[in-house]
C-alpha positions as CSV (number, residue, x, y, z in Angstrom):
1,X,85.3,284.6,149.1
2,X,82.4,285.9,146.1
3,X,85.9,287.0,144.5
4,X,87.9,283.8,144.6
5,X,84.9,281.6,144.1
6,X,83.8,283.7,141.1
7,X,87.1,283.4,139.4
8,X,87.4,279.9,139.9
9,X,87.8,277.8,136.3
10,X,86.1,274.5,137.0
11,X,87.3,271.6,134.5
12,X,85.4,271.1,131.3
13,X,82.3,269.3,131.6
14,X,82.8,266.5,129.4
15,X,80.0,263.8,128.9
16,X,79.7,261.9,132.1
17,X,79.7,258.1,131.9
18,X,76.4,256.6,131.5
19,X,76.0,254.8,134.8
20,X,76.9,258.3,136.8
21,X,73.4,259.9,137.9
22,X,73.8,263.5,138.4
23,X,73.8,264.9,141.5
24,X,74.4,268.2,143.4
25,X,75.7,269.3,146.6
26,X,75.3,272.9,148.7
27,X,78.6,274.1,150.2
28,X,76.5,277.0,152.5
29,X,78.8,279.7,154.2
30,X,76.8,280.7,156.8
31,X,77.5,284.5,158.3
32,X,78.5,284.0,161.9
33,X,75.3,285.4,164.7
34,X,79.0,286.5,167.0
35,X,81.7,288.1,165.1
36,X,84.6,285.9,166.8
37,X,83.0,282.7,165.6
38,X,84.0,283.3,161.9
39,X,82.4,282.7,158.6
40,X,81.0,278.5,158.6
41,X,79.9,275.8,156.4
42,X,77.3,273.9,157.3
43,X,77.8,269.7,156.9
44,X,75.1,267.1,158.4
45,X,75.6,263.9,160.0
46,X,72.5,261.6,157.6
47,X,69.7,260.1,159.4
48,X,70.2,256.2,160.1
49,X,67.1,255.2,158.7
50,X,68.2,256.3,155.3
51,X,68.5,253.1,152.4
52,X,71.7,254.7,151.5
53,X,75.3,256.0,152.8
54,X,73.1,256.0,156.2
55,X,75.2,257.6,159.1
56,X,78.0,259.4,157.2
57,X,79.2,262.7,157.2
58,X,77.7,265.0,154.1
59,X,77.0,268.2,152.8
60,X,73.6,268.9,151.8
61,X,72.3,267.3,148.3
62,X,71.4,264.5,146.5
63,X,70.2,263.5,143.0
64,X,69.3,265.9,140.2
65,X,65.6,265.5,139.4
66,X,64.7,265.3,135.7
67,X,65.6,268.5,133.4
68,X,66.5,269.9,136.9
69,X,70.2,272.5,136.7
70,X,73.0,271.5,139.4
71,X,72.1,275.2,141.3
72,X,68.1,274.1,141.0
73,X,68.8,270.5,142.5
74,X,71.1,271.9,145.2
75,X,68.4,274.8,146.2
76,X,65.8,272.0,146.5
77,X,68.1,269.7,148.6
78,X,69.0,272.5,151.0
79,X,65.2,273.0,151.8
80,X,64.4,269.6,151.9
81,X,67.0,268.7,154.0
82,X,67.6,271.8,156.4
83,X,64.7,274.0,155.9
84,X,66.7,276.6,154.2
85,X,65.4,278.5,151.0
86,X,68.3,280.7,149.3
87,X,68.1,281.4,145.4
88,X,70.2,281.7,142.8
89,X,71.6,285.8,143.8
90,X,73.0,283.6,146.9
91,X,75.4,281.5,144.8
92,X,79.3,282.1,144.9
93,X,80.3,279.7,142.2
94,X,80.2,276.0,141.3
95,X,83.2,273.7,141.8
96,X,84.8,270.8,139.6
97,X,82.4,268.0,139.4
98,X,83.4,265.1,141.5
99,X,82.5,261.2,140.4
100,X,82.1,259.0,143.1
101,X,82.1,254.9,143.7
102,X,78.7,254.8,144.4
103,X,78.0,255.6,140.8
104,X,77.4,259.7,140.9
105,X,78.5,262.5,139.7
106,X,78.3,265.5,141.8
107,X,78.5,268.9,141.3
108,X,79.2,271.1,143.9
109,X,77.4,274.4,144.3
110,X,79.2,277.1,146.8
111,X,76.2,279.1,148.6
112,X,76.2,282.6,151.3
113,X,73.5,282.6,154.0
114,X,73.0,285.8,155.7
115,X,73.4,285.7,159.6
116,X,70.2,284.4,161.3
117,X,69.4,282.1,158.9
118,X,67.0,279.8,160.3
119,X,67.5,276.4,160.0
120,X,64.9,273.4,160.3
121,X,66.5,270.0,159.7
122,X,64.1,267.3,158.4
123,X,64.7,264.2,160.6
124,X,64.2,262.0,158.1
125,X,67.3,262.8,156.4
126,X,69.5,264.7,158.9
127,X,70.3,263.4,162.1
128,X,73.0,266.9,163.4
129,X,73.5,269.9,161.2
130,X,77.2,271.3,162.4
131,X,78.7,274.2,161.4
132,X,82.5,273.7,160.8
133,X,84.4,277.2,160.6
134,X,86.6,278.6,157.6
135,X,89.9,278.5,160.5
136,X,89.1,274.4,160.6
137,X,89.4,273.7,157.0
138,X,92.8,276.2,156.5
139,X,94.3,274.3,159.1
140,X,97.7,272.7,157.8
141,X,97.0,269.4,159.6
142,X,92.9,269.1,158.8
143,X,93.4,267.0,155.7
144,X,95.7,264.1,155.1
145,X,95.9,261.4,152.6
146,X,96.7,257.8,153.2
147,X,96.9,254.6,150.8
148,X,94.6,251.4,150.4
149,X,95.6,248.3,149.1
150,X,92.2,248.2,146.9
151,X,93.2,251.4,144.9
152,X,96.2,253.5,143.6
153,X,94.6,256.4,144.3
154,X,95.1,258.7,147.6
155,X,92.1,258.6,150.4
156,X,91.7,261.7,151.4
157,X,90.6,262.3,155.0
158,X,89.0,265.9,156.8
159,X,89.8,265.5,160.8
160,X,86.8,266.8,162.6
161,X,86.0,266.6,166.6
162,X,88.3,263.3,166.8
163,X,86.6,262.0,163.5
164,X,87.4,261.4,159.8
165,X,85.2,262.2,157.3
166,X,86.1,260.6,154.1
167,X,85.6,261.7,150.1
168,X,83.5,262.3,148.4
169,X,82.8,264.9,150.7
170,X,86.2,265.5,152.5
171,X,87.3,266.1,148.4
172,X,85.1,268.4,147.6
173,X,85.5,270.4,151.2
174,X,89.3,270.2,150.4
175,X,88.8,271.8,146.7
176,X,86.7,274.6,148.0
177,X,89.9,275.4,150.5
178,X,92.1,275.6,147.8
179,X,89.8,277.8,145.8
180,X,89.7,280.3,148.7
181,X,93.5,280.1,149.3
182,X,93.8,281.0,145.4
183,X,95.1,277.7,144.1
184,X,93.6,275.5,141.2
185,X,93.2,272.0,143.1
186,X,91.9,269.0,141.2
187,X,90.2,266.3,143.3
188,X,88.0,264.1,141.1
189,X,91.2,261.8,141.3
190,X,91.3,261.4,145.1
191,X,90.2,258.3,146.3
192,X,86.9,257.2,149.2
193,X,87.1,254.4,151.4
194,X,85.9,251.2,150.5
195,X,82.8,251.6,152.8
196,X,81.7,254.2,150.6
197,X,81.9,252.5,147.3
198,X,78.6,251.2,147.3
């Protein structure tokens, strides 16, 4: 996984519009505590309470504090949100950024957490943390892609315990399998829902 991640050529960063805000989120492969489990990643259902996106699937991250690198913000997120501090020897790789409705642009950051890392999820943001294994996300049927009349672009859609969870973070999940199957997927083309456009 170091391996494929490592060698993975993200797109050019070119200037981002001026309406995206930066942002950064934490794909964190967690060692499995049994050995039959398998290698995770970790993906949190928000708190309700929050002002925005309240309720939807997500991996860990937000917003990119001032003079603040995609790795730094996506290290700070993890501990705010989960209670888990990893540092920068723990990074795999970065994937291609991904621009979303709601007027971000996110980077993804792929992380390793030894087995037994503890977690400590901050209620305020996190309402479940779930770890969804390596074997879910290979499977041929987890990912499909339907149309909308509000866009040209595919909606893509990860099937999770009888659920859909939609782009940006079904995208950006999808990516990181392609990058560990060996293929160069693009993804800042696939479309969200119209729920999460604002």
């Amino acid at each position: 996984m170091a391996e494929r991640c490592a060698a993975f050529a993200r797109l050019p960063a070119g200037e981002p519009a001026p309406a995206l805000k930066r942002a950064a989120v934490a794909i964190v492969l967690v060692e499995p505590n049994d050995a039959p489990r398998g290698t995770a990643l970790l993906l949190t259902l928000r708190a309700a309470e929050l002002r925005a996106h309240r309720g939807q699937w997500a991996l860990p991250g937000g917003r990119c504090d001032e003079g603040e690198t995609s790795i730094e913000a996506s290290l700070r997120e993890l501990d705010e949100e989960l209670g888990l501090r990893l540092g920068s020897p723990d990074v795999l790789g970065l994937l291609d950024d991904y621009p979303t409705r709601s007027g971000y642009l996110i980077t993804p950051v792929v992380l390793w957490a030894a087995a037994g890392a503890a977690l400590s999820p901050n209620p305020a943001e996190v309402a479940s943390v779930h770890r969804i294994g390596l074997a879910d996300i290979e499977r041929p049927e987890a990912f499909d892609f339907v149309a909308i009349p509000e866009s040209t672009r595919r909606v893509i859609r990860f099937r999770h315990a009888g659920q859909f969870i939609h782009a940006p973070t079904a995208a950006l999940i999808y990516q990181f399998r392609e990058v560990l199957a060996g293929r160069d997927t693009r993804v800042a083309e696939l479309e969200q829902p119209v729920f999460a456009w604002k």
